[in-house]
N, C-alpha and C positions, 0 to 999 in steps of 0.2 A: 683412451690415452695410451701412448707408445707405452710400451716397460723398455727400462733401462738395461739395457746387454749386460753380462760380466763385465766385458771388455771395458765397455763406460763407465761401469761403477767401480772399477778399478783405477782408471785413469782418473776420476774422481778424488779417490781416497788420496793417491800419490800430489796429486796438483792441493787437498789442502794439507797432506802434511810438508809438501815444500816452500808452502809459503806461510806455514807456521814454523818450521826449524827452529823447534824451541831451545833457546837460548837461556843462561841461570836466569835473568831476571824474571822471561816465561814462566820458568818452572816455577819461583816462588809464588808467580800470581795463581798458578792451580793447586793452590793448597788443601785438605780437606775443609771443606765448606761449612761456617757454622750456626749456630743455632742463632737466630735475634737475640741481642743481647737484657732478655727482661730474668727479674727474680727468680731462682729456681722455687717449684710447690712442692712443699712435700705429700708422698704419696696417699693418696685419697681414694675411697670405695663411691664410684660411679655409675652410672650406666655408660654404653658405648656412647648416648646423648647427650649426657654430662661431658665425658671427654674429649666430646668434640667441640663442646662451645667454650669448657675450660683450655685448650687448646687454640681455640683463635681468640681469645683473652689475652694467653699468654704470649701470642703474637702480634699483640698490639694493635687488634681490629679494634675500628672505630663504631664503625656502619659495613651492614650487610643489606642488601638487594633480592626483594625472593616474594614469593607465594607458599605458604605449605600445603598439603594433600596427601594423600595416607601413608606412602613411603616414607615420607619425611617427616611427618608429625612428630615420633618420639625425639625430635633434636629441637622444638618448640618449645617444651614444654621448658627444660631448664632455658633456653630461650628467653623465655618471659623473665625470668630474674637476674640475667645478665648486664652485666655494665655496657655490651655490642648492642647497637643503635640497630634495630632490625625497621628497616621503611619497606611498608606494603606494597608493593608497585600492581598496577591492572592487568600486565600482560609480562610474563617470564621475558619476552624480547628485551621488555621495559628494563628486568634487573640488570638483564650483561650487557645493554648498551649502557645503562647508567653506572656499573660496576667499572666500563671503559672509560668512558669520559672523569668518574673518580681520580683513577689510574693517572689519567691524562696531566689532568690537571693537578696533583697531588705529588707526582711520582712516587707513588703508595701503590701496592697492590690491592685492587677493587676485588671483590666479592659478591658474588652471586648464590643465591639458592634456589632450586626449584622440586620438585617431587618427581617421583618416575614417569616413565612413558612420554604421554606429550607433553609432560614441564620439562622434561630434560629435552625434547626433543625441540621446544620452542624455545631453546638456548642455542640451540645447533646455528643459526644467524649471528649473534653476536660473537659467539666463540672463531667461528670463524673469520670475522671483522676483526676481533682483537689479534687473531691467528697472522692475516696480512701484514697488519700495520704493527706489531711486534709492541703489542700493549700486555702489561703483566696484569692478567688477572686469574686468579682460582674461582671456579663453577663447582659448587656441591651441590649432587645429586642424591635425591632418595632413590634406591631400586627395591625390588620386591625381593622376601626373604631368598637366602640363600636356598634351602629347596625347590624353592619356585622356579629360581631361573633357569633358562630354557626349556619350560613348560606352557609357555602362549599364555603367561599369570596376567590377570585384569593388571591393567598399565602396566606391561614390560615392555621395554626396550632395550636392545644392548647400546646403551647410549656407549659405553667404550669404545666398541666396534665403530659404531655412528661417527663418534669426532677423533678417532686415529689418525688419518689427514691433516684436521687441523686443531690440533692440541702439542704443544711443546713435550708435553706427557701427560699419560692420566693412571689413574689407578681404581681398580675392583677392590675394597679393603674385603680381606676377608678376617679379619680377627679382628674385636673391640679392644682386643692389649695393640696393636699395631696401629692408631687413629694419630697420637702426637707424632708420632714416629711420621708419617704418613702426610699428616697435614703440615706439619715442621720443613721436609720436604719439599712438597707443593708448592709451600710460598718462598724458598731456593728456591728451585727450577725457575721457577713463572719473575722472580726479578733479576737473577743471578744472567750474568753472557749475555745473550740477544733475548730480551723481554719475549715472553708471550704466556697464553692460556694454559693450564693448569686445568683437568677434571680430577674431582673425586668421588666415584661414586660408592657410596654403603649401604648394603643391604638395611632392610628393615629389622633383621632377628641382628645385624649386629650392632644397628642403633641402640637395641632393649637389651643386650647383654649386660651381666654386671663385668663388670673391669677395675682394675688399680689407676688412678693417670698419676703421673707424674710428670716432673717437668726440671730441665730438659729433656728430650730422647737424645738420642744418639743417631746422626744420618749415615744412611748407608745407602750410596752414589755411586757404584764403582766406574769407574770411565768417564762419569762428568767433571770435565776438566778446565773450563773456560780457558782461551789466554788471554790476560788482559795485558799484559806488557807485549809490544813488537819487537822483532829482533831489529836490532843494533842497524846489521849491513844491509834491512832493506829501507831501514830510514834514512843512510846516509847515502844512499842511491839514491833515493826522490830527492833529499835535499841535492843532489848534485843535478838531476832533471830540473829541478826546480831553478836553480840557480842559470840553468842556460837558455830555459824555454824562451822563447820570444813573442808566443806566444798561448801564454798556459790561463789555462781557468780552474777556479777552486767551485768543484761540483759536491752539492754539501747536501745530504742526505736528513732523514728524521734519527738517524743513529747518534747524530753529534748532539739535538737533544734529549735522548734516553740515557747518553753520557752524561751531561750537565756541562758538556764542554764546549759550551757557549764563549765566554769571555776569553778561552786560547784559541777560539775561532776567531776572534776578534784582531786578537794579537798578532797572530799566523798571517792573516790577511794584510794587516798595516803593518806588517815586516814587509813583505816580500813586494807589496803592492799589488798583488797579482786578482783580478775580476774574481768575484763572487757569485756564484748562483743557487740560490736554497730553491729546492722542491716544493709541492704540495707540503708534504709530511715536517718539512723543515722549515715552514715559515715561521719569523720570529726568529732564530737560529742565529740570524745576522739580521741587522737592521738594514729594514726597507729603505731608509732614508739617506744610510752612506753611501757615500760617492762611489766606495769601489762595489753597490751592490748594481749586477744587471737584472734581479730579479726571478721570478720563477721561468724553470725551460720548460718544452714539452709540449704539447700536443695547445693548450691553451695559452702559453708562458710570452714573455716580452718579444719581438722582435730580437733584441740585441742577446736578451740570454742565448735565443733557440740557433742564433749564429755564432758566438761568442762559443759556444760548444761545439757548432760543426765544422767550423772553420780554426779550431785551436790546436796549436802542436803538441800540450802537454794537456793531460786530464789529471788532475788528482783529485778521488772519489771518496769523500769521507762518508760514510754511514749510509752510503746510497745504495742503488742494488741495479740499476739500471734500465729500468723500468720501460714496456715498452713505448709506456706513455713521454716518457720523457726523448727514448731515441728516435722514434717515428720506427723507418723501414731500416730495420738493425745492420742490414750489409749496408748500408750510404752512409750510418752515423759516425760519425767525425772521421773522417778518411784518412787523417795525415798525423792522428794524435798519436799518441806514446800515452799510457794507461798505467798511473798508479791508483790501486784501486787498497782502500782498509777498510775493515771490516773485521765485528765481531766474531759471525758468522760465516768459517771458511768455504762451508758453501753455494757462500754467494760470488766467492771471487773466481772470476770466469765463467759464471754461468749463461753469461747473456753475452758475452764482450771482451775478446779478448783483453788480459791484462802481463803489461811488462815487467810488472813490479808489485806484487801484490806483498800485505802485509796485513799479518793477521794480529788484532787487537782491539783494546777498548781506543773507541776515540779519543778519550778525553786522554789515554797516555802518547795515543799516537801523535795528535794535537799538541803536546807538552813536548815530547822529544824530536818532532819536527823542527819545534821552533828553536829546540836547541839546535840542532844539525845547519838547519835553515843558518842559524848566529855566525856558525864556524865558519861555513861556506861565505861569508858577507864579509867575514874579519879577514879571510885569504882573500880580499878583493874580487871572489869569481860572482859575477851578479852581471844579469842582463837587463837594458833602458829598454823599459816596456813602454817610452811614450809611442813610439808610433803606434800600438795595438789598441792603445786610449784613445788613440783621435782616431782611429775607426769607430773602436765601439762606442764611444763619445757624437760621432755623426750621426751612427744608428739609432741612439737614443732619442739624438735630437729630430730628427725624420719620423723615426715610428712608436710616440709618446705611447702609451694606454690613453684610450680615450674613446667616446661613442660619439652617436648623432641622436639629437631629441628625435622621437618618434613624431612623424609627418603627420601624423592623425590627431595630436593634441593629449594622448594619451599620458600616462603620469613613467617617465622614467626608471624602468629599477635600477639601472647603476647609478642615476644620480640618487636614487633611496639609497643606495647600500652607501654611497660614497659617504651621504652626511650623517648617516647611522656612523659609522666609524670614527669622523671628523667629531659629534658632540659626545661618544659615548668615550671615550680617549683613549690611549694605549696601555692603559692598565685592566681595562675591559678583557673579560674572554669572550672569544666568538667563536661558537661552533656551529655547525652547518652539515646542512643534510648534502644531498648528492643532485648536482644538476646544471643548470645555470645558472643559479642564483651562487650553489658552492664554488664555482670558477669566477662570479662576480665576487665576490665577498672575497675571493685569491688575490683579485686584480686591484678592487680601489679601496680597501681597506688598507691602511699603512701597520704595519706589525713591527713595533719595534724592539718588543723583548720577550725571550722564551716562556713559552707555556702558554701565551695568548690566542690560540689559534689551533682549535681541536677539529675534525673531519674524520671520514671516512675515507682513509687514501685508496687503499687496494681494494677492497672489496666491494666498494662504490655501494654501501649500503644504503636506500630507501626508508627514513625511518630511522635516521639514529641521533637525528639531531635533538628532538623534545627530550629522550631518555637522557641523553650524555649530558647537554644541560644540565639537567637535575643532579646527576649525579657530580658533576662539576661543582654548581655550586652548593652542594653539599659536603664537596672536598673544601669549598674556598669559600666560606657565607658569610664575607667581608667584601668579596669581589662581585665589581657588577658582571653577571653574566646572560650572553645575548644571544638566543639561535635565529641563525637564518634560515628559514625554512622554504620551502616550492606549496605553490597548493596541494601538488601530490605527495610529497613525502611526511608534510603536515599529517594527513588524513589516516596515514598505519598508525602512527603511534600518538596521536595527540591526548589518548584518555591517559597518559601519564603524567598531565596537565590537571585529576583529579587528585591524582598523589601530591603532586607540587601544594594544591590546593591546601589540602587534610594537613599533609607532614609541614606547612609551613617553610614550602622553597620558594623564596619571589622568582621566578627566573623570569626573563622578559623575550620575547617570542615575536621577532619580525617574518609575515607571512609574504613574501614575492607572490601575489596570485597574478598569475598571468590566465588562468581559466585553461590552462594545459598541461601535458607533459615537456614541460619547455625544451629540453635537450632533445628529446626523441621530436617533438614537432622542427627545432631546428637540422636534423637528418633530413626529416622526411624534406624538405623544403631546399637543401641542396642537392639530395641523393637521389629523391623519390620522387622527385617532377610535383612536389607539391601537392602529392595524394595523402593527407592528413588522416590517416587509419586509424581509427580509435585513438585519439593523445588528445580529444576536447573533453574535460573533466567536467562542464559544467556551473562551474564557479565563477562563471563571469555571467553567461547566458541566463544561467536559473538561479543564482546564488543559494546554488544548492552543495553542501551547508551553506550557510552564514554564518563566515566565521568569528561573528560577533556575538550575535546567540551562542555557538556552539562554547567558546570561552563562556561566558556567563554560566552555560549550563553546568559549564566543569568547575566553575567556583574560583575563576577568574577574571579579572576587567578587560572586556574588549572593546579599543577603538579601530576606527577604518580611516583610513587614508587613499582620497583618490585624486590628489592634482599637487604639484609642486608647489604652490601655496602655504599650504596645511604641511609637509614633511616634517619640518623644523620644529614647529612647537606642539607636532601628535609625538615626536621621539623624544621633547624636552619632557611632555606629559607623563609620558612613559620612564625617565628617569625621574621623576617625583614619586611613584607609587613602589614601594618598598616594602609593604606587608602584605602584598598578595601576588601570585604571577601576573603577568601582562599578556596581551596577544594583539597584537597593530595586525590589521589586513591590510597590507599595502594592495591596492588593485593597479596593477601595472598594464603597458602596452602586449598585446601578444606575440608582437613579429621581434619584435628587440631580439638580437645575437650574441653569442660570446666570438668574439676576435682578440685577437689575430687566434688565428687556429690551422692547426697541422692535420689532412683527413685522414682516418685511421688507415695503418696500411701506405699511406707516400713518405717521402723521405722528405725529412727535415729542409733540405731544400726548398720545399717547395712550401712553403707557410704562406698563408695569406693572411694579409694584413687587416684586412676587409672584402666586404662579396667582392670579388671580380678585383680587387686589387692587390697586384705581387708586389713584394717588394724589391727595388729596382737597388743589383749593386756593380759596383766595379771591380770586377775579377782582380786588378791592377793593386786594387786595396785591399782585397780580401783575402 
């Protein structure tokens, strides 16, 4: 990887303090940051073990995620008599992918634990999944005593060093009086400004220390400053962009719901009238179902969104980051826009994309005093008639629906699986999804109409995190039915967390897309690769090797199969009847089925195909 010049990390630092120019209302929002507001304890003779579990007590942990092993063990022991829910999980992957999906679906900071060496180190995956997708979670780690370290001690690792990259922060404790302090912290950092991971790793000799704990500590932040209010004059610029675009689109990111500013997305949008397009990360965000939504952009996204963006004279980017997924080839993406870009995160604005207007904040204030600005601008009469840009993107709609072709072979459909999984399990349902075709299906005909329904792996395209997050979901929400869409492949890393579901009593219910491959990777090889299928036959069709019907059973769940359009219907109504155990449907699908429309990695937006071999056909005249 390049390193960054002075020169660029200077022009850095200046481009976010100029589009932070903090402003009073700024200031007030970076005040010293404080402690969760529970009972203060008076102070008590502990070990460093005590104080660490009376400290996420006092932080209002519900449920933690972990394995222990000899690092960690002396934080067990008080452990065991704690009011925090500790669920066993089979594999450390299992606790921080299900400490995300917690996260996710709670907007709670999830919790993970694992021991030194390779428990921390088999955190190193999720950590950095939750790292991308800007999910708040803390990962405690056991290390080996303080003397030991760096001495090559039985399981050491410098997991610090390891997840420096991708941790929002972490900490070495080296004192047992510094643990509340420490972990008090941690869960700041990991919710406070732009969510993300939190390590903490402690020694073993200062697990066993004896210590005082008390409660509150006192945080000591210096220079952590979030801004959550935007200045004033760069919101009443967008609103004044906004007011004259003619053709603008509202590019809405997963930051608007880390914000919770959902329903002044709503409102923003049916002020101004201006198109919609929520991301991966931002489905649910806005409803699928409203008129003004085009849908997801990007690389898999609707026709009308992935034009609606390149063909737009105004961008305004709410909690987005600009992904390359989303612009295709970054010098073609939207040629003729004007970029207001907000964000919690100042440096994210500019980093991918130039921006005219950047404004640094939380959404949900940015969102709230847009739509003030947005008022004023409306009551001085200045507003632009966006119908012609409607009856373009209105044609493109109607031209280029989502939609597939049954498989010629008589094979069982997965977009019509996913479509009616979504259709009977209804929009109160959460769906989470692993990474593949089946995740870009489950994008495309699942309708998502209200925040928080709709968990993935955006950035980090992780293999494997759909069985865990599940769990941990619906152990955040275990009133809610919750449903992963899984590939045969990414089933197979993590499924023995299906024996945890089992024990700790989480129904979750478990749709498998078996196509017998590596779906994405075989649909590559098949346009890129002359249809040289290099290692992507898994098996699972040829040998039903597993059986994922045995293998559910063996894991102390109920497994049905599904192989013809027939049966769909009432194998997913079956599967909503069963409520005291998980579930696991094998759907056995066709293997050639595609994701379309789709953008090849590396061309420009431009060039989206609709389907194999078909472009979509526009008139420059309208566009």
């Amino acid at each position: 990887m390049t390193r960054p010049t002075p020169e660029t990390l200077a022009h850095t630092a200046r481009r976010a303090r100029a589009a932070a120019d903090v402003d009073p209302a700024a200031a007030r929002s970076a005040a010293t940051p404080a402690v969760p507001a529970v009972r203060p304890s008076a102070p008590a003779q502990v070990s460093g073990a005590g104080s660490l579990v009376r400290s996420l007590e006092a932080l209002d942990v519900d449920v933690v995620f972990g394995i222990p092993g000899g690092a960690i063990l002396p934080a067990y022991d008080p452990l065991y008599d704690s009011t925090v829910r500790h669920i066993l999980v089979r594999h450390e992957q299992g606790a921080g992918h299900a400490a995300t999906g917690y996260a996710q679906a709670t907007g709670k900071v999830g919790v993970c634990i694992a021991t030194s060496g390779p428990g921390a180190t088999n955190l190193v995956t999720p950590i950095a999944d939750a790292y991308m997708d800007s999910v708040a979670m803390v990962a405690i780690t056991g290390q080996v005593a303080r003397p030991s370290i760096g001495t090559d001690a039985f399981q050491e690792a410098d997991i610090q060093g390891i997840t420096l990259p991708i941790t929002k922060h972490n900490f070495l404790v080296q004192t047992a009086e510094e643990i509340p302090r420490v972990l008090a912290e941690a869960f700041h950092l990991a919710s406070s400004g732009r969510p993300g991971p939190v390590l903490v790793d402690i020694p073993k000799d200062v697990l066993q220390a004896p210590t005082t704990f008390a409660w509150p500590p006192t945080l000591d932040l210096p220079g952590y400053r979030p801004t959550l209010h935007p200045h004033g004059k760069q919101i009443r610029e967008a609103a004044r962009l906004m007011a004259g675009a003619r053709r603008p689109v509202l590019y809405v990111g997963g930051g608007v719901l880390k914000a919770d500013a959902t329903d002044g997305l709503r409102r923003l949008a049916e002020l101004t009238g201006i198109p919609v397009v929520t991301t991966l990360m931002a489905l649910g965000a806005f409803p699928d179902s409203h008129r003004q939504h085009l849908g997801m952009p990007g690389m898999h996204g609707t026709v009308a969104a992935v034009y609606g963006l390149q063909k737009s004279d105004l961008i305004v980017a709410l909690g987005a980051r600009f992904d390359d997924r989303v612009t295709g080839k970054l010098d073609s993406f939207a040629p003729d826009a004007t970029v207001v870009h907000a964000d919690i995160d100042p440096a994210e604005i500019g980093k991918n994309r130039h921006v005219d207007v950047p404004i640094v904040g939380d959404a949900k204030h940015v969102i709230d005093e847009l739509i003030a600005a947005v008022t004023v601008e409306r009551s001085a009469g200045r507003t632009t008639d966006l119908g012609d840009w409607w009856t373009q993107l209105d044609d493109l709609r109607d031209r280029y629906p989502l939609g597939y072709d049954e498989p010629s072979d008589g094979t069982l459909s997965p977009q019509y699986v996913i479509k009616r999984l979504g259709e009977i399990a209804g929009p109160d349902t959460i769906f989470v999804a692993g990474v593949g075709q089946h995740q870009m299906w489950a994008s495309q005909f699942i309708s998502y109409e209200k925040p928080h329904t709709w968990l993935n792996s955006g950035g980090l395209g992780t293999m494997g995190y759909a069985v865990p997050a599940a769990m941990g979901a619906k152990v955040g929400k275990p009133d809610t039915v919750v449903w992963a869409v899984d590939g045969d492949g990414c089933f197979q890393m993590t499924n023995q967390e299906l024996a945890t579901c089992a024990l700790e009593g989480i129904p979750v219910k478990i749709a498998v897309i078996n196509n017998g491959n590596l779906g994405m990777v075989r649909q590559w090889q098949t346009l890129f690769y002359n249809e040289r299928y290099s290692n992507t036959e898994l098996g699972t069709h040829k040998h039903r090797i597993p059986d994922f019907v045995k293998l559910a059973e063996a894991l102390g769940c109920v497994g049905l199969r599904c192989e013809n359009a027939a049966d769909v219907d009432k194998t997913i109504a079956a599967a909503m009847e069963i409520n005291d155990a998980p579930v696991v449907i094998d759907f056995v699908v066709g293997k050639d089925a595609m994701v379309w429309p789709m953008v090849a990695a590396g061309t420009s937006n431009d060039e989206i195909m609709f389907a194999r071999g078909v472009r979509p056909v526009f008139d420059e005249d309208d566009i």
